[in-house]
C-alpha positions as CSV (number, residue, x, y, z in Angstrom):
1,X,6.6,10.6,-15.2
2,X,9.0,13.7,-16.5
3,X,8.4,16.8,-15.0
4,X,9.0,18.5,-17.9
5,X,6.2,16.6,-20.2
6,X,2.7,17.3,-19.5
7,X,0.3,14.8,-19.2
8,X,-2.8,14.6,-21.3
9,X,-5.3,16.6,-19.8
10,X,-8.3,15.0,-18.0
11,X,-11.9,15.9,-18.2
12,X,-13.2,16.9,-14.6
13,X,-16.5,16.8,-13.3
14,X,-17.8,20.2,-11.7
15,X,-16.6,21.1,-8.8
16,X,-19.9,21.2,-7.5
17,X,-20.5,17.5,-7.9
18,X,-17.3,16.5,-6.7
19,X,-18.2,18.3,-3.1
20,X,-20.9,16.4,-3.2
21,X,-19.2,13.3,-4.8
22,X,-16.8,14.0,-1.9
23,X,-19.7,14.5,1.3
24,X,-21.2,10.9,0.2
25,X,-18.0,9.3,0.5
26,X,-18.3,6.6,3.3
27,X,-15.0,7.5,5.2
28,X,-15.7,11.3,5.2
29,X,-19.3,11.1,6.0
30,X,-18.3,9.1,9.3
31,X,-15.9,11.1,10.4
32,X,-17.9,14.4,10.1
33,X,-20.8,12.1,12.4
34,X,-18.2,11.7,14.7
35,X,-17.6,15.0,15.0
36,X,-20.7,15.9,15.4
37,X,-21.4,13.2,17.9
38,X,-17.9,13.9,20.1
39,X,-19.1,16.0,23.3
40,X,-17.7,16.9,26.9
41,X,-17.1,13.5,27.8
42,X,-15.2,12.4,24.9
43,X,-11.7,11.5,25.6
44,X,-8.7,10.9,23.5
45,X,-5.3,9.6,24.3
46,X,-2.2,11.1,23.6
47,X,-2.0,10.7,20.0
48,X,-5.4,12.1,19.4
49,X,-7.1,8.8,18.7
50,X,-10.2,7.9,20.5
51,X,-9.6,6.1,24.1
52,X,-10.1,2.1,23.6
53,X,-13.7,2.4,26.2
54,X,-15.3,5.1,23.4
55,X,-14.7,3.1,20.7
56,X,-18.3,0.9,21.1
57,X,-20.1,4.2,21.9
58,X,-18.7,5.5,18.5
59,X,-19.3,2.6,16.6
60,X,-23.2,2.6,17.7
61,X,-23.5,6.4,16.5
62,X,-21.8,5.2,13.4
63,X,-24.2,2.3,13.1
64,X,-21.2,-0.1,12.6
65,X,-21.4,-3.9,14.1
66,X,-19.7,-6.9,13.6
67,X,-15.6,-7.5,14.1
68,X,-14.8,-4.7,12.2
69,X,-17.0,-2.0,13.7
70,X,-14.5,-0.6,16.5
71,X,-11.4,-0.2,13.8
72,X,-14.0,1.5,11.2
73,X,-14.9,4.2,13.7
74,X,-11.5,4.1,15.1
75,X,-10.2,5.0,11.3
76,X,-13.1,7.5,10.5
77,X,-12.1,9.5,14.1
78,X,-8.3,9.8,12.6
79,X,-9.7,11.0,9.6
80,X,-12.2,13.9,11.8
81,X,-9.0,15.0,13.9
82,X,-6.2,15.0,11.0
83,X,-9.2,17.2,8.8
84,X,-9.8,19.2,11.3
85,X,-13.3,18.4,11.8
86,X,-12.5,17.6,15.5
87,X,-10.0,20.0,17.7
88,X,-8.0,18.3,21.0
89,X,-8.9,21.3,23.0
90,X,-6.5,20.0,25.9
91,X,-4.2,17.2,25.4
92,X,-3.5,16.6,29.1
93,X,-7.5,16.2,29.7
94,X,-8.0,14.6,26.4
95,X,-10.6,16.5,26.1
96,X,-12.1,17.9,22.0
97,X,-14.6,20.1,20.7
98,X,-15.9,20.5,17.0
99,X,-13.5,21.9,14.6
100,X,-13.4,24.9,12.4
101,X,-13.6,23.3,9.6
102,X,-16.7,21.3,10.4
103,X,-18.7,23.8,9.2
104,X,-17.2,24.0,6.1
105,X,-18.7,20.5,5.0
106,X,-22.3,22.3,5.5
107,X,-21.9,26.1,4.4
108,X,-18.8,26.2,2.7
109,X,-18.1,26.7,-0.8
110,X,-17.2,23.6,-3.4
111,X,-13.4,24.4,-3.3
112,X,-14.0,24.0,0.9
113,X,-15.3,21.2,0.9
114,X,-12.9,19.6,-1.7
115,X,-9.7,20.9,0.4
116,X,-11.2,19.1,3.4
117,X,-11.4,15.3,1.5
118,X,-8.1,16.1,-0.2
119,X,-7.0,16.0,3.4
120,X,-8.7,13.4,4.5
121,X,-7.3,11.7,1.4
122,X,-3.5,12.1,2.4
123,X,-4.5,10.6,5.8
124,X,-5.5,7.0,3.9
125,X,-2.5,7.4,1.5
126,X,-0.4,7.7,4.7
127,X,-2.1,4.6,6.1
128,X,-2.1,2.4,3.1
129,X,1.5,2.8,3.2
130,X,1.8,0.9,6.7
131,X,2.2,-2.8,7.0
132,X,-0.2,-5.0,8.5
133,X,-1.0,-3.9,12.4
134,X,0.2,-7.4,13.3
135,X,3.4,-6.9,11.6
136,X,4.3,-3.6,13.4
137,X,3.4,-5.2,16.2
138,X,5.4,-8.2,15.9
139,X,8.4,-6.0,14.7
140,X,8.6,-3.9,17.9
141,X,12.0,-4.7,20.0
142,X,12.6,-4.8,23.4
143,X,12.7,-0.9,23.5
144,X,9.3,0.0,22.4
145,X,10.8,0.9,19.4
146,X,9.4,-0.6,15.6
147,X,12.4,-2.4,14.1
148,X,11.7,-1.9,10.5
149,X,14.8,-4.1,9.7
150,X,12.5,-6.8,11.1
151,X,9.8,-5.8,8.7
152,X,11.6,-6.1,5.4
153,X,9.9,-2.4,4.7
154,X,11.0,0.7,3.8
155,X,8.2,3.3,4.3
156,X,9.7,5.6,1.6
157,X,9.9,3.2,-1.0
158,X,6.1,1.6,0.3
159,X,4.9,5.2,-0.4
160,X,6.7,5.6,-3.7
161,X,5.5,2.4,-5.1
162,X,2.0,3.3,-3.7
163,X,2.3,6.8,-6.0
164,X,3.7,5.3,-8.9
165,X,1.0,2.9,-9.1
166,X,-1.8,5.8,-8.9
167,X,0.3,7.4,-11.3
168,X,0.0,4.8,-13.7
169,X,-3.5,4.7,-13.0
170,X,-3.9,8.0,-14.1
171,X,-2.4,8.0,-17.3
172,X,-4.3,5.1,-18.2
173,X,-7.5,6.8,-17.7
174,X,-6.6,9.9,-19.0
175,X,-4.9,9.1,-22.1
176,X,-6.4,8.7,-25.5
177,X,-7.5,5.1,-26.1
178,X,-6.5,4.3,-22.8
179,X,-9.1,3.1,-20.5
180,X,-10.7,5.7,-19.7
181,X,-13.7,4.9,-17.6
182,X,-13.5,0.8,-17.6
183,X,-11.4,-1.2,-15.0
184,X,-8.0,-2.1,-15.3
185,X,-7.0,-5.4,-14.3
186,X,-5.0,-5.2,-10.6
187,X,-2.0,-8.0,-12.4
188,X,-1.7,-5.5,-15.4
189,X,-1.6,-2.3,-12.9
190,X,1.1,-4.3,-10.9
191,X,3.1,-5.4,-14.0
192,X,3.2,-2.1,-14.9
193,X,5.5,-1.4,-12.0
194,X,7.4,-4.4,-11.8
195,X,8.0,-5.6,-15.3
196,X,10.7,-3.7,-17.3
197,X,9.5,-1.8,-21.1
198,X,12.2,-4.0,-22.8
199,X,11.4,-7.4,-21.3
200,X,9.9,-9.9,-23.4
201,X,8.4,-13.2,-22.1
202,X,8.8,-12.2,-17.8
203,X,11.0,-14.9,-15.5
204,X,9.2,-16.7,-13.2
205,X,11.1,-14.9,-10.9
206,X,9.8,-11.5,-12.1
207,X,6.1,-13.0,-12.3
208,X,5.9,-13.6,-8.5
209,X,7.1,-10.1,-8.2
210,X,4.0,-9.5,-10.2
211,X,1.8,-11.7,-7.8
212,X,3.4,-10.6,-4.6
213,X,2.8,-6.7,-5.6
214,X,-0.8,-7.5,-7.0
215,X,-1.9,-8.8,-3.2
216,X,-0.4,-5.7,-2.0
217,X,-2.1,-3.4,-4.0
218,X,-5.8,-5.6,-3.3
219,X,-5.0,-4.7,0.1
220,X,-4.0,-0.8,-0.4
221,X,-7.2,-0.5,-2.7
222,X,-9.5,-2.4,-0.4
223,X,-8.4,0.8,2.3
224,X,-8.5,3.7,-0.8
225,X,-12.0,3.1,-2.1
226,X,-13.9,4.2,1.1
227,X,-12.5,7.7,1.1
228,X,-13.7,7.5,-2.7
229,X,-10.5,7.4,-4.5
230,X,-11.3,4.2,-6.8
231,X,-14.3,1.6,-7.3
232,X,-12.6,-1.8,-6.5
233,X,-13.0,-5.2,-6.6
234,X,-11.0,-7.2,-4.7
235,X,-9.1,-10.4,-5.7
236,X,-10.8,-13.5,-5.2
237,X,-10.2,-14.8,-2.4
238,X,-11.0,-18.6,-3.4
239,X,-7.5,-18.0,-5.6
240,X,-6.0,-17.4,-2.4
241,X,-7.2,-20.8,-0.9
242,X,-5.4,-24.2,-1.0
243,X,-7.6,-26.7,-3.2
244,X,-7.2,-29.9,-4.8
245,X,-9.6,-28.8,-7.6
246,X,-6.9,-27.5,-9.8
247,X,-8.7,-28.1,-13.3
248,X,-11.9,-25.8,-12.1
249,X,-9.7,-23.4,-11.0
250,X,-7.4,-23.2,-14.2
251,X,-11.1,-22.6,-16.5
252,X,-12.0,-19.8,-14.2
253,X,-8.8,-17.9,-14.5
254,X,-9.9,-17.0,-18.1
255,X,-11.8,-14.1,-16.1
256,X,-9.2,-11.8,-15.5
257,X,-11.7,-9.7,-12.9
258,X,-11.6,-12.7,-10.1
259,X,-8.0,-11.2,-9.9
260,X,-9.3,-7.8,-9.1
261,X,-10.2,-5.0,-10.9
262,X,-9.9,-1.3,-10.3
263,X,-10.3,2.1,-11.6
264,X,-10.6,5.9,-10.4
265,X,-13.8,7.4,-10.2
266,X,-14.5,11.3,-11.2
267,X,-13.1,12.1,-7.4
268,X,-10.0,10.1,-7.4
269,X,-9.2,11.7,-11.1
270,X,-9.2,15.0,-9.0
271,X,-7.8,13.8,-6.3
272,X,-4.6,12.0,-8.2
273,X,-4.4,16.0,-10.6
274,X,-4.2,17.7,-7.4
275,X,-1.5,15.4,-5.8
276,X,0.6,15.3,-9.2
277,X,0.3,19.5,-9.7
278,X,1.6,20.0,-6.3
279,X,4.6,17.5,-7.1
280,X,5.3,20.0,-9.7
281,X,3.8,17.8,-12.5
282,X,2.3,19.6,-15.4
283,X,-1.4,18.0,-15.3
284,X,-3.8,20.1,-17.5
285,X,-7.7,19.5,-17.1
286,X,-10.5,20.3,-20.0
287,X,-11.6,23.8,-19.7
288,X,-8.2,25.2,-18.1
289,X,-7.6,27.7,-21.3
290,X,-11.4,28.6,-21.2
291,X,-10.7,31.9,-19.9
292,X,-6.9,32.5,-21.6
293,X,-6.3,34.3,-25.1
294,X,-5.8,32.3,-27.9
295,X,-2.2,32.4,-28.1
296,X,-2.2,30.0,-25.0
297,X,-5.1,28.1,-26.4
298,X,-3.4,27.4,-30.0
299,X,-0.3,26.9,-27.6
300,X,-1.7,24.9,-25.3
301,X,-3.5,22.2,-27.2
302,X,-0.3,21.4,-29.4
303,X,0.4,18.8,-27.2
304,X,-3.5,17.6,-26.5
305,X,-4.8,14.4,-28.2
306,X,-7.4,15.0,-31.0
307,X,-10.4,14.4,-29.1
308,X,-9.2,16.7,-26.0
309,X,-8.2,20.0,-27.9
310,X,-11.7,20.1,-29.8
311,X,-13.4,19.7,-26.1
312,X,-10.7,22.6,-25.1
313,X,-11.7,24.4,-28.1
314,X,-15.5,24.0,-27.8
315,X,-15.0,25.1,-24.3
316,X,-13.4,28.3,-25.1
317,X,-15.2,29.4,-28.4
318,X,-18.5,28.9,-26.0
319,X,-17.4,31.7,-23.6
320,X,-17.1,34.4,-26.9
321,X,-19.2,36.1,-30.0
322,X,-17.8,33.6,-33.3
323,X,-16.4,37.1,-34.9
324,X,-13.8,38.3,-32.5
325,X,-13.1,35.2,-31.6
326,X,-12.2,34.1,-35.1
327,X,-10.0,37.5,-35.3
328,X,-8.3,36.9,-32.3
329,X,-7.4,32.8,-33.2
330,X,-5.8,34.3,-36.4
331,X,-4.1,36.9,-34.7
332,X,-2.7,34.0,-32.8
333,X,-2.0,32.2,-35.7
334,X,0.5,34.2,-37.3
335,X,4.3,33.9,-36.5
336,X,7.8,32.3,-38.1
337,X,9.0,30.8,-35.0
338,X,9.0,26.6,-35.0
339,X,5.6,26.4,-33.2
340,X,3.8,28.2,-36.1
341,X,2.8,25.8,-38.4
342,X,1.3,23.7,-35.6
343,X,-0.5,26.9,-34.2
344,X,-2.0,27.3,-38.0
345,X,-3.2,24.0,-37.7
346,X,-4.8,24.6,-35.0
347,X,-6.6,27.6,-35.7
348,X,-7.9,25.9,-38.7
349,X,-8.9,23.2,-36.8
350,X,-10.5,25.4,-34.1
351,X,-11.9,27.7,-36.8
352,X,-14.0,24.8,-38.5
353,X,-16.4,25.2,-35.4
354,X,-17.3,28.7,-36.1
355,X,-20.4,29.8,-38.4
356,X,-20.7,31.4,-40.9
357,X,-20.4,34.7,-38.7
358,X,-16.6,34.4,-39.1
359,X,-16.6,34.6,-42.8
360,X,-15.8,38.6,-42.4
361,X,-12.2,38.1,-40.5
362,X,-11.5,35.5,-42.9
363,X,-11.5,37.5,-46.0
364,X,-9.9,40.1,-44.2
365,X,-6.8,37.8,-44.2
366,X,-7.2,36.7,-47.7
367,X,-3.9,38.9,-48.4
368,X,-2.0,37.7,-46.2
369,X,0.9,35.5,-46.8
370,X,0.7,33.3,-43.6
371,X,-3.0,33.5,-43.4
372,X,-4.5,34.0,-46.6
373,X,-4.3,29.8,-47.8
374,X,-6.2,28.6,-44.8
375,X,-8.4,31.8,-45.5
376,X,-9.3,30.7,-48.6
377,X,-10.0,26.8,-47.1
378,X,-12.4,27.6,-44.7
379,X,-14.4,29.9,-47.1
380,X,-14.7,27.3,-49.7
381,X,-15.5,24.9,-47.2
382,X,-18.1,26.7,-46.0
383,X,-19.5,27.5,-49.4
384,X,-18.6,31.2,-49.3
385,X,-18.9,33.1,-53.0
386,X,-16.6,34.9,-54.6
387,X,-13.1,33.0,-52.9
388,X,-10.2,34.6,-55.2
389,X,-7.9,31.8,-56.5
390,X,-4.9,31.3,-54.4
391,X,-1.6,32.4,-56.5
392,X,0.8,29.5,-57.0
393,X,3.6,30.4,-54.5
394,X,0.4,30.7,-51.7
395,X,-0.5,27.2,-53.0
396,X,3.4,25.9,-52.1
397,X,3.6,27.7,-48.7
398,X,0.3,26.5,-47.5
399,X,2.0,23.1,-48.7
400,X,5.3,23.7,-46.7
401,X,3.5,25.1,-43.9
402,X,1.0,22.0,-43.6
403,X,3.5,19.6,-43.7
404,X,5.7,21.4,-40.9
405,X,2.8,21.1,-39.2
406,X,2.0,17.9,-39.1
407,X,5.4,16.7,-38.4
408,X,5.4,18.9,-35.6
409,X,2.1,16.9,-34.8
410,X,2.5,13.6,-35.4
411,X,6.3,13.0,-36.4
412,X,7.2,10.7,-39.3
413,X,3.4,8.8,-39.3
414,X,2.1,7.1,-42.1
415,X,-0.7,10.0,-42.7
416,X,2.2,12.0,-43.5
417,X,4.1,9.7,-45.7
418,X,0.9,9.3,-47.7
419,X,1.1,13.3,-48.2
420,X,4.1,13.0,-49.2
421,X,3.9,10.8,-51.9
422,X,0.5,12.0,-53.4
423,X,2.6,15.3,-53.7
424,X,5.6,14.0,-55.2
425,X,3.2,12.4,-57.4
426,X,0.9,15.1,-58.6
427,X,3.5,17.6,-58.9
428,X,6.6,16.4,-60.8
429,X,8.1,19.4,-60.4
430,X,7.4,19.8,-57.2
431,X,11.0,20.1,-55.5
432,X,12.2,22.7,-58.7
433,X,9.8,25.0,-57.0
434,X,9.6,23.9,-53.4
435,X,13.2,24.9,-52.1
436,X,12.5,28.4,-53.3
437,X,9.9,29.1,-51.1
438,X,10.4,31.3,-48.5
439,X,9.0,29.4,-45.5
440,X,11.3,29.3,-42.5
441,X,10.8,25.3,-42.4
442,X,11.4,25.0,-46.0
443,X,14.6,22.7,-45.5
444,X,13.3,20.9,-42.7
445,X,10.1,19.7,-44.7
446,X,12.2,18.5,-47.5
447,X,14.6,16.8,-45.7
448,X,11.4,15.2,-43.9
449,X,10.0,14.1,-48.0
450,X,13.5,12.9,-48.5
451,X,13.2,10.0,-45.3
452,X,9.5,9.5,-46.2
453,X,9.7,9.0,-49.7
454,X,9.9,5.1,-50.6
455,X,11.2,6.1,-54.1
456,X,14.9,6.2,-53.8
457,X,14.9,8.9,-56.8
458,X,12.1,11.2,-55.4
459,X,14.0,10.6,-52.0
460,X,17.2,12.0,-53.4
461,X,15.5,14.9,-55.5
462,X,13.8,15.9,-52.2
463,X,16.9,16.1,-50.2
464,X,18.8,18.2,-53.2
465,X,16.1,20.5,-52.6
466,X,16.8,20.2,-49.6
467,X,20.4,21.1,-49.5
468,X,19.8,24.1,-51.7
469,X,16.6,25.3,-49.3
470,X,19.1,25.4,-46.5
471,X,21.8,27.4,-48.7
472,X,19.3,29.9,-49.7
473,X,18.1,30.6,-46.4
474,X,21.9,30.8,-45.0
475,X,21.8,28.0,-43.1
């Protein structure tokens, strides 16, 4: 992901439900127990993890049994000391007491509680990272030392691919059409990493990449979804199994889920924008212009799909009176820079979801050379009475200033093409008057009609308007 293009902004829960989102998580809720339940007698060893004797007695106030129970607790104490919930009050004694933090998780503010799981986060990142305990165990040399030569693993890179997989994980949620709030198949999440853009059918070499990846990320998400990150399913582990009964298996593996399924839930999507803004990332969330003029709304939604600028715009006409906030969108609106005709779109667009209460700023513009066509729009469309008739050259740079806006928008798309003919078609005249008007994207938008324009005549007409648009302005 470039740090220089945003990514499409997500739609965020309150904050309010995501503390609580975050309190109900299983690996946060044990280790604030365990905080709770550490006393006098509670001993740690040097690296601040519990002493091997305490583990039962932590496990029991946990309520954990079975195989598992001791490296549960074990886990969900890291988590308590690395948040803070827990304090080593004397690292020779190995003795702790109950952080300053702890409190936080009871009478703290949303944003307090949030910062303490974000933490607690970065501590199960770290740890998904890590190989397998019997590897690092099997990998340490005669020193004491981990030989990570030994281990074929290079914790950078673990991390990175970790990151980039989250990342991808991300963008499929947030983006329009993308998936949003189903599952995404763990062999399409690992392709996504492994397989190249321009690769057509993948080698077989490239496909056990896939596989090999895929059983590394069942085991990373299998540690991620306790601290709430993602819901997960975990591959199947009868796919893992030698069997003879090769013909059953083959009619199961229509169902893509037995290979694992995950997806983020309203906390990780939090989560994940927090990590990516402090990489530097441009992540915008729903509701971040709310409280911002509408320069930087009209600015910042240029690059929002459809169905995310009209939630930002909802969001921001909600918080003001429809009059002044119709003034100050066309106040906005007006400019000859390149972003203009996009930020006229917009304000048109924005201005659609205000009442008739608007109707007086919009016939205060009706004289107005950049403002009075989409003036005269809106009032018509609203059944307003008495709508003077815009004059011709208003009729051609509304025309201009559309079409520069919706190649600003959407590039060369087929919406546009269709424009572009019905104009060519409607109008025969239409480039003997179009180069003449004085639009500062006059050239541009002809040239555009000229590679749009299936009709190798109209094409050439357009770009000898073109030419002479150019000329006149200087250029």
């Amino acid at each position: 992901m470039s740090e220089s293009s945003p990514l499409p902004p997500v739609r965020l829960t309150s904050e309010a439900e995501l503390a609580r989102d975050a309190l109900a998580t299983p690996l946060l809720s044990r280790a604030a127990r365990l905080a709770r339940w550490a006393g006098p007698d509670t001993r740690v060893g040097a690296g601040g993890e519990l002493v091997e004797e305490q583990l039962p007695g932590a496990a029991d106030a946990l309520g954990l049994t079975g195989d598992d129970a001791a490296a549960t607790a074990s886990e969900a104490w890291r988590v308590a000391v690395d948040t803070g919930l827990v304090e080593i009050v004397d690292e020779e004694e190995g003795t702790v007491a109950a952080g300053a933090d702890l409190a936080l998780l009871t009478s703290g503010a949303p944003q307090d509680v949030l910062g303490v799981w974000l933490t607690a986060l970065e501590t199960v990142l770290a740890d998904a990272s890590v190989p397998d305990l019997d590897e690092l165990v099997d990998a340490v040399d005669g020193g004491g030392e981990i030989d990570f030569s030994s281990l074929d693993w290079d914790p950078e890179a673990e991390a990175d691919f970790l990151d980039g997989v989250l990342g991808n994980l991300y963008l499929l949620t947030v983006s329009e059409g993308g998936a949003g709030e189903s599952p995404v198949p763990l062999p399409a999440l690992a392709a996504s990493m492994i397989v190249p853009d321009d690769m057509g059918e993948p080698t077989n070499d490239v496909l056990e990449q896939v596989s090999d990846a895929m059983m590394r990320l069942d085991d990373q998400f299998r540690l991620l979804e306790p601290v709430g990150l993602v819901d997960f399913q975990p591959v199947d582990e009868t796919l893992m199994a030698d069997t003879d009964e090769e013909s059953s298996a083959a009619a199961d593996d229509a169902d893509v889920s037995r290979y694992g399924m995950v997806r983020l839930t309203p906390l990780g999507l939090y989560g994940l924008r927090a990590r990516l803004l402090e990489s530097g990332l441009t992540a915008p969330a729903v509701g971040d212009l709310a409280d911002k003029g509408a320069d930087a709304l009209l600015d910042g939604t240029a690059a929002f799909p459809p169905t995310a600028a009209r939630a930002e715009t909802e969001q921001w006409l909600a918080r003001r009176e429809p009059l002044p906030a119709a003034r100050e969108l066309l106040a906005a609106a007006r400019g000859g820079d390149a972003g203009a005709p996009l930020r006229r779109l917009h304000c048109q667009q924005a201005l659609s979801l205000v009442g008739l209460e608007a109707e007086p700023a919009l016939r205060e513009v009706l004289d107005d050379a950049e403002l009075g066509g989409l003036a005269r729009v809106w009032l018509s469309e609203h059944g307003a009475a008495d709508v003077p008739p815009p004059s011709e050259a208003m009729v051609f740079w509304l025309t201009i200033d559309t079409i520069a806006a919706q190649l600003a928008a959407e590039g060369n798309s087929a919406e546009l093409q269709g424009l572009v003919e019905g104009l060519a078609q409607q109008h025969g005249s239409f480039f003997a008057a179009a180069w003449r008007v004085d639009h500062p994207a006059t050239p541009d938008v002809l040239e555009a009609m000229g590679r749009l324009h299936p009709d190798k005549k109209v094409a050439k007409e357009a770009r000898k308007a073109a030419f002479k648009a150019r000329s006149q302005q200087g250029g």
